[in-house]
C-alpha positions as CSV (number, residue, x, y, z in Angstrom):
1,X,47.6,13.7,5.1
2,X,45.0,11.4,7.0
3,X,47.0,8.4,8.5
4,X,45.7,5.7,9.8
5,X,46.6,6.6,13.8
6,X,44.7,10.2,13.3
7,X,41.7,8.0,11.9
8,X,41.2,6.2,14.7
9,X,41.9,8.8,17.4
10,X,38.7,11.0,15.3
11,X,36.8,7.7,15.7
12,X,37.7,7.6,19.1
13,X,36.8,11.4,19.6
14,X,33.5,10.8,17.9
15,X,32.3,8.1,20.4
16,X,32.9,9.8,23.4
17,X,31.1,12.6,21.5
18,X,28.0,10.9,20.8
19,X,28.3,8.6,24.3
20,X,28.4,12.3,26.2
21,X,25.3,13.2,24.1
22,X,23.2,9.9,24.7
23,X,23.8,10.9,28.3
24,X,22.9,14.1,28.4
25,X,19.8,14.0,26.4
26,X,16.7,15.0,28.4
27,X,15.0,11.5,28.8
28,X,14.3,11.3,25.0
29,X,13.2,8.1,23.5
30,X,14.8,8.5,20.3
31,X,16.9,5.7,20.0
32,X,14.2,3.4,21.0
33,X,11.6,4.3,18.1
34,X,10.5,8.2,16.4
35,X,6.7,8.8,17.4
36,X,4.6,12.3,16.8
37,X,6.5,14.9,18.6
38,X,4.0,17.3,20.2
39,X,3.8,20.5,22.4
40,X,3.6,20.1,26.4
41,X,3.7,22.9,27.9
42,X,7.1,24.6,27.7
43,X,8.6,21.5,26.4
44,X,8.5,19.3,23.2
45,X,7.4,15.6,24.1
46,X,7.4,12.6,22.1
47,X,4.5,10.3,22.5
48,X,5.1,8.6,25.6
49,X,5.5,11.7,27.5
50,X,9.1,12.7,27.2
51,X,11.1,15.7,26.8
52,X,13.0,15.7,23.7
53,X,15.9,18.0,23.0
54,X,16.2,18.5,19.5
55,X,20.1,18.7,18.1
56,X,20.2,19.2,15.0
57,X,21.7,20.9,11.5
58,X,19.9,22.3,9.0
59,X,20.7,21.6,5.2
60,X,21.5,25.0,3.7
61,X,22.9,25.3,0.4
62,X,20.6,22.4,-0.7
63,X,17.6,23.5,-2.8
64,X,18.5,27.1,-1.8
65,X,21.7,28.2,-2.4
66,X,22.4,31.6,-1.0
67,X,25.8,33.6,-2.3
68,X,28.4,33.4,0.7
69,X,28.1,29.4,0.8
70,X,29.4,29.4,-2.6
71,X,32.4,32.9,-2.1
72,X,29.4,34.8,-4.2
73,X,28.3,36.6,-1.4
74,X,28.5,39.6,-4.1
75,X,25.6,37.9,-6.2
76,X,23.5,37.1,-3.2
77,X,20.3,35.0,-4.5
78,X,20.7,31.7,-6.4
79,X,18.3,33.0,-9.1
80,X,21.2,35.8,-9.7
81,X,23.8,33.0,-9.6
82,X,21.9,31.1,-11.6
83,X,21.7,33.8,-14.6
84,X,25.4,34.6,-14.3
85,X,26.0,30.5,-15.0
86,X,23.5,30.5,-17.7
87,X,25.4,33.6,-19.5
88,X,28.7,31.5,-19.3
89,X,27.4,27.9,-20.2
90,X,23.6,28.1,-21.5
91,X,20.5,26.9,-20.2
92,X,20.6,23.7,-21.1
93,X,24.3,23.0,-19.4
94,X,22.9,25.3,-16.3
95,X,20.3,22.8,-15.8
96,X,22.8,19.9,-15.9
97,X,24.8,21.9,-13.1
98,X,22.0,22.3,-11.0
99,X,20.4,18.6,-11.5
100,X,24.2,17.6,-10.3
101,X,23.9,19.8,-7.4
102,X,20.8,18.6,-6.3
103,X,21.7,15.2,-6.6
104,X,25.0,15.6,-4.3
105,X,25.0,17.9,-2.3
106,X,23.0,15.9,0.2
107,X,22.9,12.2,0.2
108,X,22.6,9.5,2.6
109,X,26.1,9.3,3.4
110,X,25.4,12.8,5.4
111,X,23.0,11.9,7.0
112,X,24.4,8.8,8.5
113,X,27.0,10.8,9.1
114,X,24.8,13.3,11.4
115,X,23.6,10.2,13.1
116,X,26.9,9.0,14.1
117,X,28.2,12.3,15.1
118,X,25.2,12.6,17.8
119,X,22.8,14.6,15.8
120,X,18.9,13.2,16.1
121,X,17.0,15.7,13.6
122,X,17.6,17.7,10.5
123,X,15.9,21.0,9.2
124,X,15.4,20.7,5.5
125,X,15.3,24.6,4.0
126,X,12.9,24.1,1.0
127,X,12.7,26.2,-1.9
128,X,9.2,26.7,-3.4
129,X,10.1,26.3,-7.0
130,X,11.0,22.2,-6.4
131,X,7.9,21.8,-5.5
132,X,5.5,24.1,-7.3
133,X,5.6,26.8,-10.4
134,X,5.9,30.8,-9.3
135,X,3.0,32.3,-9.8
136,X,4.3,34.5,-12.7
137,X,4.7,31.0,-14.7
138,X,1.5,29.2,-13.8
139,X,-0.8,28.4,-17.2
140,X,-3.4,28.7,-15.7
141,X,-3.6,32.1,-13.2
142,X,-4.6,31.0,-9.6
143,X,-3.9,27.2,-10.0
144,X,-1.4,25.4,-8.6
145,X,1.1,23.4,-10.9
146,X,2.4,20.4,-8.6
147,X,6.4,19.4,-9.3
148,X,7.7,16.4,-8.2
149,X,11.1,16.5,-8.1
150,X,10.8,18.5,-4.5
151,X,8.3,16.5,-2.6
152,X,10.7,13.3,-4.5
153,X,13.9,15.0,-2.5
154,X,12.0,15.3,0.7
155,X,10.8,11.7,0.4
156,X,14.2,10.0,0.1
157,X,15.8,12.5,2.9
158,X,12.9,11.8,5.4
159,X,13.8,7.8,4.4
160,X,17.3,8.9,5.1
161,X,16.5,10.1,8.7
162,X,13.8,8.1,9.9
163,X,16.4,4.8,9.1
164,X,18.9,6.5,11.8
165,X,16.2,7.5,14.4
166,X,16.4,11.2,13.5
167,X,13.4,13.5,12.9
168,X,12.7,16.0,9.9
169,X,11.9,19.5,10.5
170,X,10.2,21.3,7.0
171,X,11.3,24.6,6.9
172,X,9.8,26.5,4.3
173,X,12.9,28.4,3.5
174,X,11.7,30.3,0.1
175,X,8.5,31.3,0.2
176,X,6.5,31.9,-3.1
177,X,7.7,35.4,-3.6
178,X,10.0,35.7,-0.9
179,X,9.3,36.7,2.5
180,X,11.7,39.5,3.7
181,X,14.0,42.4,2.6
182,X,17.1,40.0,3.4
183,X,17.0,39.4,-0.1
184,X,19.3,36.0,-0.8
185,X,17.8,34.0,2.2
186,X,14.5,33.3,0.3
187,X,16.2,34.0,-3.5
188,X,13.4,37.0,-3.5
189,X,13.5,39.1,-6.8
190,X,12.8,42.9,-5.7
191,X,11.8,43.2,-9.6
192,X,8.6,40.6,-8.4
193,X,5.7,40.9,-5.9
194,X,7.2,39.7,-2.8
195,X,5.2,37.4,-0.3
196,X,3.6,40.2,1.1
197,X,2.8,42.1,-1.9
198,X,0.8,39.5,-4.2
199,X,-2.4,37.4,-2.7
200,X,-1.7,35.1,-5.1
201,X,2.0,34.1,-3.4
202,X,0.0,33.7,0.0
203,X,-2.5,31.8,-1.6
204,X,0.1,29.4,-3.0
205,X,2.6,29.1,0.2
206,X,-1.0,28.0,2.0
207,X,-1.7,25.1,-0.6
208,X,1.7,24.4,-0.5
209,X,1.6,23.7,2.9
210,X,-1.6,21.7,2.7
211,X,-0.3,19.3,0.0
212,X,3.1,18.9,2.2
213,X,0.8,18.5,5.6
214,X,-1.6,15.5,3.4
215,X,1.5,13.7,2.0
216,X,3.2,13.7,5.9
217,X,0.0,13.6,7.3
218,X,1.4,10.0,8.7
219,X,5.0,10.3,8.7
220,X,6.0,10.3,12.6
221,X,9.8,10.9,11.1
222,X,8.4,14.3,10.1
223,X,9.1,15.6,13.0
224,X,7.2,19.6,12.7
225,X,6.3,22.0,10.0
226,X,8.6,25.0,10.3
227,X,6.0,27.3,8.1
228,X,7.9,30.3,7.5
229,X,11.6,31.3,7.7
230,X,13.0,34.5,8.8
231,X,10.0,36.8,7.7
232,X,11.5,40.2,7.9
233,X,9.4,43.2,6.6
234,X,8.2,46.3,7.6
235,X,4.6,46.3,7.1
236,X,3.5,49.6,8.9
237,X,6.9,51.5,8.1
238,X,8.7,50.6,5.2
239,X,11.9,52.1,6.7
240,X,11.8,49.4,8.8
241,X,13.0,46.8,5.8
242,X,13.6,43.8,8.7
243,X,10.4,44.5,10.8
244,X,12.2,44.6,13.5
245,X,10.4,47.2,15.2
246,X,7.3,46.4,14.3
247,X,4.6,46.6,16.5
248,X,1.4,44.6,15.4
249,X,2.4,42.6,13.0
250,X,-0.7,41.4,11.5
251,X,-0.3,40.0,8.1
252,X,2.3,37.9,9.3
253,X,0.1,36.4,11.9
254,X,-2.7,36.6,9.7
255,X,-0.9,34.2,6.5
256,X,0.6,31.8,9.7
257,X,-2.7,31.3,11.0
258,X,-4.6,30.9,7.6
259,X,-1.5,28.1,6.6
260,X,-2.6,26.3,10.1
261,X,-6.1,26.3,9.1
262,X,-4.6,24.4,5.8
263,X,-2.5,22.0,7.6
264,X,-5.0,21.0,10.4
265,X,-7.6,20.7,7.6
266,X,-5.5,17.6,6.5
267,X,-3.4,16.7,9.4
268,X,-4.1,17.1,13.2
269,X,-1.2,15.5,14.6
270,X,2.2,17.5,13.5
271,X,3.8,20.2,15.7
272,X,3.5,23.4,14.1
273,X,6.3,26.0,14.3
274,X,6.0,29.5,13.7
275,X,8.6,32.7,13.1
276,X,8.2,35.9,14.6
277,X,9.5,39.4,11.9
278,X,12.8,40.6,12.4
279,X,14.6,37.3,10.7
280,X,12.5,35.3,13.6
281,X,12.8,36.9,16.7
282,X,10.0,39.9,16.7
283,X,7.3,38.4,18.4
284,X,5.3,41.6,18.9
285,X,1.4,40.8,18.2
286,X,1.8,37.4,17.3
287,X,0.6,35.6,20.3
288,X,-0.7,33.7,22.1
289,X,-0.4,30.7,20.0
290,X,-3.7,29.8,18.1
291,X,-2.9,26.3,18.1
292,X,-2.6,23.8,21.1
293,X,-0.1,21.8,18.8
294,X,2.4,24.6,18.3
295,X,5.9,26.2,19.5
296,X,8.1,29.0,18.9
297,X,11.2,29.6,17.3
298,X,13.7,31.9,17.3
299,X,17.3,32.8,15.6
300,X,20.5,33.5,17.5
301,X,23.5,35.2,15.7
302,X,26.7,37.1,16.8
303,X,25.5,38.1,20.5
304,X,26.9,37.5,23.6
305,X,25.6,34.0,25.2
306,X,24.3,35.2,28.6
307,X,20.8,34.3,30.2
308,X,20.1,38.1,29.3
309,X,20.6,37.6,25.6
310,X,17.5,35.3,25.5
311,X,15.6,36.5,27.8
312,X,12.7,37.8,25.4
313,X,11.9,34.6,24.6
314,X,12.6,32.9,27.8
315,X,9.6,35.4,28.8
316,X,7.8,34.6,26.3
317,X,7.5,30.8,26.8
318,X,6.4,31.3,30.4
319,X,3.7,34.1,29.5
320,X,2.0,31.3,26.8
321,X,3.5,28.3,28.1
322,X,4.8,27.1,24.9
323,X,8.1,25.9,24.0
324,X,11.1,27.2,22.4
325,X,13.2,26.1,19.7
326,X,16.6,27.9,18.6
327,X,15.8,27.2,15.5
328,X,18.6,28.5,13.6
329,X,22.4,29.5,14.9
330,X,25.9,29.2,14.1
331,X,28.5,31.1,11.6
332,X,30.8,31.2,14.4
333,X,33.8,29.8,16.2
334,X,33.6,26.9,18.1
335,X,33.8,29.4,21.0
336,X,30.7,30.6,20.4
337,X,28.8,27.2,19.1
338,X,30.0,25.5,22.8
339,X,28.9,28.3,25.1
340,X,25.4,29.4,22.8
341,X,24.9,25.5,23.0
342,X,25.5,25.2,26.8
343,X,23.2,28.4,27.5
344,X,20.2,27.1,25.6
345,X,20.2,23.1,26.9
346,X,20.9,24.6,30.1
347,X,17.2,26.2,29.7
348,X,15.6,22.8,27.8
349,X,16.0,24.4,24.7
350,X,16.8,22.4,21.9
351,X,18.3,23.8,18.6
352,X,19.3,23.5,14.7
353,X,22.9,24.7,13.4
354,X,23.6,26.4,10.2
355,X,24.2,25.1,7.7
356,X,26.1,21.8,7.4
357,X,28.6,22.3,4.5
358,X,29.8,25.1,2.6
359,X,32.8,27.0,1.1
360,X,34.0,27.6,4.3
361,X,36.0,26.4,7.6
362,X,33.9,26.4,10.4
363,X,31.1,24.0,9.8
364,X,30.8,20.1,10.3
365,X,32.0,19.8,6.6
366,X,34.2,21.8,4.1
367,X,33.6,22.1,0.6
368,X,36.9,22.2,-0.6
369,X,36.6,23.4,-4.8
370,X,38.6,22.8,-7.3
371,X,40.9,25.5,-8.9
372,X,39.0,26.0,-11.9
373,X,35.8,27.1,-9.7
374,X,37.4,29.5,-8.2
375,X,38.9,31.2,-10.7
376,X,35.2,31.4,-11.8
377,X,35.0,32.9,-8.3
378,X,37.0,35.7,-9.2
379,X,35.9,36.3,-12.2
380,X,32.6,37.0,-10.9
381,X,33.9,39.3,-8.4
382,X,36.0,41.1,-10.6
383,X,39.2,39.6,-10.1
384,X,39.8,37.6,-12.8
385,X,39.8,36.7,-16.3
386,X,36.5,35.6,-18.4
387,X,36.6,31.6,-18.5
388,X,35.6,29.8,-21.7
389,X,32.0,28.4,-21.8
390,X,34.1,24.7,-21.8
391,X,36.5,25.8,-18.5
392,X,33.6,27.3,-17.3
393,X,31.2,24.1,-17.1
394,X,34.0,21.9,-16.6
395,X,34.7,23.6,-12.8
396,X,30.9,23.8,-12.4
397,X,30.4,20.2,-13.0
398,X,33.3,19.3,-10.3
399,X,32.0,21.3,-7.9
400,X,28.2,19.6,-8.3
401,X,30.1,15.9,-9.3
402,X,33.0,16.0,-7.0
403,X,33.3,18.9,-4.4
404,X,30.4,18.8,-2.6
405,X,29.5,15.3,-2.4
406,X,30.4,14.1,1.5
407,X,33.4,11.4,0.4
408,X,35.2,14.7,-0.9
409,X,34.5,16.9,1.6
410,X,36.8,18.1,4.5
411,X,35.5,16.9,8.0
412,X,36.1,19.1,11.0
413,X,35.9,16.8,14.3
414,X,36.6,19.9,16.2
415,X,33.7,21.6,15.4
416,X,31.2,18.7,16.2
417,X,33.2,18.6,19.4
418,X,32.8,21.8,20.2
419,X,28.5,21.1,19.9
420,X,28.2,18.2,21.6
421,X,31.1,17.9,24.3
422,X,32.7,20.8,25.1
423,X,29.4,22.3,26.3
424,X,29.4,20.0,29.3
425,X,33.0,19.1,29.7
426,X,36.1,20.9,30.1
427,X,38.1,17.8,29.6
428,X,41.0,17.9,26.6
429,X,40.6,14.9,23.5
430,X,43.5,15.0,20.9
431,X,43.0,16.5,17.6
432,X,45.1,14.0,16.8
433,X,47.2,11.1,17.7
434,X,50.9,12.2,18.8
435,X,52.8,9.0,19.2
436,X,56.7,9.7,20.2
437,X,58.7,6.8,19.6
438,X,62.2,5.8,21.5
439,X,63.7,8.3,18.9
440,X,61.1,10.8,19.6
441,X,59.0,12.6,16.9
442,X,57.2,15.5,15.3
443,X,53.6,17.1,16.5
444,X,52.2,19.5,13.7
445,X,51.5,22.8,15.3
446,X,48.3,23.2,14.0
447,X,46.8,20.2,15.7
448,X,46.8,21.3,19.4
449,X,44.2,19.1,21.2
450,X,40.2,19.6,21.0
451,X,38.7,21.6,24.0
452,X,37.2,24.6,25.2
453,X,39.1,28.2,25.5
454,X,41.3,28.2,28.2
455,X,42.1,24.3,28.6
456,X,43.3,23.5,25.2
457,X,43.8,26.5,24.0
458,X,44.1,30.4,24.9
459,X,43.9,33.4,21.7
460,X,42.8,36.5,22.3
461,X,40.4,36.7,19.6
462,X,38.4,34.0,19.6
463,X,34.5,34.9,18.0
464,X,32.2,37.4,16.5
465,X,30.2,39.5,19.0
466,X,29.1,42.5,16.7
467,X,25.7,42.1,17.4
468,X,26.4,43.0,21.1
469,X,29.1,45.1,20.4
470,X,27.7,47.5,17.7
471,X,30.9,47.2,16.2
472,X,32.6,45.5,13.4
473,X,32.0,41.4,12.5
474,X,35.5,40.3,14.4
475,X,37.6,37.3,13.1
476,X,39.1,34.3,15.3
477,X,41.3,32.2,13.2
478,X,42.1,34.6,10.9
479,X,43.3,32.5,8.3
480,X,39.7,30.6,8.0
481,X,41.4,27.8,7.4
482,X,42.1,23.9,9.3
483,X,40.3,24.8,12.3
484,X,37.7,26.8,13.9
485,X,39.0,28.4,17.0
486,X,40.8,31.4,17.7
487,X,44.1,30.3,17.3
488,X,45.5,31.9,13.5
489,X,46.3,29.4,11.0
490,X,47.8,29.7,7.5
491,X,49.2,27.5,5.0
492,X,52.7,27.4,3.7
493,X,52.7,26.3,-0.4
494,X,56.4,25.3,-0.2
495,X,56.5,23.3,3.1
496,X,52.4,22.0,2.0
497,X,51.8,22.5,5.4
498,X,49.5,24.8,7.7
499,X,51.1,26.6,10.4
500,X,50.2,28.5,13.8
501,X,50.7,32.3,12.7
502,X,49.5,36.0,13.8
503,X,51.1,34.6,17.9
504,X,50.7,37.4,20.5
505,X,51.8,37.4,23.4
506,X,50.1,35.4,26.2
507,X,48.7,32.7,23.8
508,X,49.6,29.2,24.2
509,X,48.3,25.7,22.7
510,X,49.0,22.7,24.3
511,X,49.6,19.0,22.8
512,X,48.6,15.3,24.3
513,X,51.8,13.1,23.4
514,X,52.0,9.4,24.0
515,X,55.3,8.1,24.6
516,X,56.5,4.7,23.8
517,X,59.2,4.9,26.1
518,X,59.9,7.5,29.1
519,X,62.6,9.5,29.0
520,X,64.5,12.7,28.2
521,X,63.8,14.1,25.0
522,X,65.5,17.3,23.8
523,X,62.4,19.8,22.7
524,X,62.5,22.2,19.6
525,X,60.2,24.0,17.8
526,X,60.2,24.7,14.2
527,X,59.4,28.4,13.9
528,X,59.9,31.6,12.5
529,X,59.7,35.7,13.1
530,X,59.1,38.9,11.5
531,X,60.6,40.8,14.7
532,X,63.6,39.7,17.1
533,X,61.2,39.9,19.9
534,X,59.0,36.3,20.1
535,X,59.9,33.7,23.0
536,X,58.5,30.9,23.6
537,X,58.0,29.2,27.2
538,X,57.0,25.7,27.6
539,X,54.8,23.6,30.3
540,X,55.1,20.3,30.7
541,X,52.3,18.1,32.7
542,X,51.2,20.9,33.9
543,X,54.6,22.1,35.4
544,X,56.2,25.3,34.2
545,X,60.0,24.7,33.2
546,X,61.9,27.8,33.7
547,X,62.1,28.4,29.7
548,X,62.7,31.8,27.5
549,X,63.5,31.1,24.3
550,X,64.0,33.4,21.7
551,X,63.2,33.0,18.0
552,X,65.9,34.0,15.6
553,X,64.2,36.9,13.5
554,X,64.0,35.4,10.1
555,X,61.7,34.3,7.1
556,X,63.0,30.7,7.1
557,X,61.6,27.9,9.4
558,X,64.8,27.2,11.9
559,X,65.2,25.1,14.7
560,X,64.2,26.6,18.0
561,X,66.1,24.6,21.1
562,X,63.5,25.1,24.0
563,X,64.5,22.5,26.5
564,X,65.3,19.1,28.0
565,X,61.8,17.4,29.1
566,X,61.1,14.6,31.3
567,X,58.2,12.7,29.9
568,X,56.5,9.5,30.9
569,X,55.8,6.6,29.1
570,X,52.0,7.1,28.2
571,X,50.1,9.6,28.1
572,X,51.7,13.8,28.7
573,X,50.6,16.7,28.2
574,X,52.8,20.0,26.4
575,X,52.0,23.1,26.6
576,X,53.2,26.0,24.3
577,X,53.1,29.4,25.6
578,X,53.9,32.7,23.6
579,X,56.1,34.8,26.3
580,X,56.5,37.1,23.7
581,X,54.5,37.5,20.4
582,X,55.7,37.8,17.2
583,X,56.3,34.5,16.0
584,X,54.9,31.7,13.6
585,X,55.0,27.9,14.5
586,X,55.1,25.0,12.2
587,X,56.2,21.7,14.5
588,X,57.5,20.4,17.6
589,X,60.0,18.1,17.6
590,X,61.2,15.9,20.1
591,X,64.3,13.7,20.2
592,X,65.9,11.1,22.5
């Protein structure tokens, strides 16, 4: 339960955030007034002259859903999705679902939100079919059918931004046809010419682009034209479905250069971005840049975050003086989002996280659904029962209504901290606000203080590497639930409570406590153990008591006696430290 105190220690959190942010920002101008952002050299200016590093999220799930946002990773594509909800509920309720989805999935209470957090631009994944008809449904073959709902949605968002100083970055997410063999990333249907198959797709992604570069032609809030999004195809050796070893690729370059020529024939003054093959990072006959106006981006998942791990395209902006954008990152722990963060502002980079919200615990916001949508869930995956076509839309039209509108949805402060503070700052902030009264209290495992690895916290497993590794995709809290660090949490139905599970031995977690009154207070933990081995040692201002407690070996919570503490009245610091693993931990306590 939210209380009052933990409200206004995430508000107090959230300002240093966004004051350590304002700081750090490379002499941008944002908060003064958006202008025309523009290439300069390695960097990305605004009108005046200054660098601006770009921090921002980008919208996924939006007008493209892809199947893991939603536990569907099985399904994949939205238009598959979308036929499995139209076999339960019918077309027409289908098309209520996805009118309700559209409409609150993201509204202006996220994007002040962003604002507030420290954010100062937004990349909006567009699907082609908001905007225009597939070519396999036009009337009339080789026109272009103009819908308005899409360019409607981008209107309001870039409204939505430009009134909180933040830029927005178009990123044609879903090309006409789709653009790659990473099929649910641009809904492509393999039983359809892809984007690479059909002249008439290319033909309409370049108009598309024209009427979107006319209708922003004036918009300073836009802030570039992100033209294509992970292209990955192997156009001179079909074995290579991601294009990742391609060597020329020319009809990529050829279809970005030819949707330049559209935009510039209607607007001269927007930054143009462009994607190399291999899901954005496969630059390999692509420059130099045709465009003075132009920069690269590139994609950064589950690698190692070492100067080395960019270094392609740290080489690549000196050989063509352009800049860089990390474009698109994330899907990690906050391990990973601090030190990939750190790395590429410690370079001028600036960069776009993925996505915002989801069905999931380690973004900005959780989607939290209701009961009935996921039994839907499991049906769909073979789990469960077939709903009724009433049960059915009834869970559908919560999630779109209820579950994924921001007022419902889960906020995760330790995330944002991890993006915007912990990058640059090894200093601890309380998860939340521990206040021990004369007769003591009770600190909720879980809620060990926000920091980086190693000051707030230590786990042994604490991200996904497997890109460097080779090997398998590698949990960190393995109960993807609460919080997004290593440390393992789980949830106890009968107590309604999370917990601190899966200890080993050597981790710790450590607690900032302000005391009303100093004194002595007799510390316990709440715990349990599968094996008679776990201890637990304890630190206290960062002075090691000589503790070794054991923890009976039982499947009931029990009262753990670790020590008498000395504590000041203020502010202290506790530290919890696994001497032996083997043990779960629901509470603290302390008494006078």
């Amino acid at each position: 339960m939210t209380t009052k105190k933990s409200v206004k220690i995430k508000k107090l959190a959230a300002s240093l955030c966004l004051g350590l942010s304002s700081i750090l920002l490379m002499n941008s101008a944002l908060a003064n007034s958006l202008g025309y952002l523009r290439a300069d050299g390695q960097y990305i200016v605004n009108e005046q002259g200054e660098k601006v590093l770009l921090r921002g999220m980008g919208l996924g799930g939006w007008m493209l859903q892809e199947g893991y946002m939603l536990k569907l990773g099985n399904l994949g594509q939205q238009h598959v999705m979308r036929a499995k909800i139209q076999e339960l509920i019918g077309a027409e309720a289908t098309q209520e679902f996805y009118n309700a989805w559209l409409a609150n999935h993201t509204t202006k209470a996220d994007i002040d939100a962003m604002a507030k957090w420290g954010f100062n631009s937004v990349r909006l994944p567009m699907h082609y079919n908001l905007y225009t008809l597939p070519i396999e449904q036009e009337p009339v073959k080789g026109q272009n059918t103009w819908l308005e709902q899409g360019f409607a949605m981008t209107d309001q968002l870039v409204a939505w931004a430009k009134a909180n100083n933040m830029y927005v970055i178009l990123d044609l997410h879903a090309a006409p046809g789709g653009q790659g063999n990473d099929f649910a990333i641009s809904d492509r249907d393999p039983n359809t010419p892809s984007l690479w198959q059909s002249e008439a797709n290319q033909q309409k992604m370049i108009e598309l682009w024209r009427k979107l570069a006319q209708r922003y032609a004036n918009e300073p809030a836009v802030g570039a034209y992100d033209i294509i999004n992970e292209p990955n195809w192997g156009f001179e050796n079909v074995a290579d479905k991601n294009g990742c070893k391609e060597t020329k690729n020319e009809p990529l370059k050829k279809l970005m250069v030819d949707v330049t020529k559209a935009i510039r024939s209607v607007d001269t003054k927007h930054l143009i971005i462009i994607e190399g093959n291999c899901w954005g990072n496969n630059y390999a006959g692509v420059l130099p840049q045709w465009d003075s106006n132009m920069a690269l981006s590139f994609h950064k998942y589950w690698n190692n975050n070492t100067l080395g791990d960019i270094k392609t395209h740290l080489e690549l902006r000196q050989k063509y003086n352009i800049p860089i954008w990390l474009g698109e990152s994330g899907e990690n722990s906050n391990v990973w989002f601090a030190d990939a963060i750190g790395l590429v502002e410690s370079q001028g980079i600036g960069w776009a996280w993925w996505p915002l919200k989801k069905l999931g615990f380690n973004n900005p916001l959780e989607v939290k659904p209701n009961a009935g949508y996921l039994a839907l869930v499991d049906y769909w995956n073979g789990k469960g029962e077939k709903p009724s076509a009433i049960e059915a839309k009834k869970a559908l039209m919560q999630l779109a209504n209820h579950d994924i509108n921001f007022a419902n949805n889960i906020q995760h402060p330790e995330v944002i901290d991890a993006m915007f503070r912990q990058p640059h700052s090894t200093l601890n902030l309380p998860f939340k606000e521990h206040r021990i009264s004369k007769s003591g209290g009770t600190v909720a495992a879980v809620d060990y203080d926000m920091g980086r690895s190693g000051y707030a916290y230590f786990d042994k497993d604490y991200a996904n590497y497997h890109v460097s590794t080779g090997g398998q995709r590698t949990p960190w809290n393995r109960g993807t639930t609460y919080r997004n660090e290593g440390v393992d949490i789980a949830f106890d139905a009968a107590k309604k409570s999370h917990f601190i599970d899966s200890i080993e031995t050597g981790e710790w977690t450590e607690y900032t406590v302000e005391v009303d009154k100093a004194g002595v207070y007799k510390l316990s933990a709440e715990a349990n153990s599968a094996v008679a081995t776990g201890r637990i040692g304890v630190s206290v201002n960062n002075e090691t008591l000589a503790v070794d407690a054991p923890v009976a070996q039982s499947d009931k919570w029990l009262s753990t006696p670790l020590a008498n503490v000395k504590l000041q009245q203020g502010t202290n610091k506790i530290r919890i430290h696994a001497k032996a693993g083997g043990y779960n931990l629901l509470s603290l306590q302390l008494k006078n």
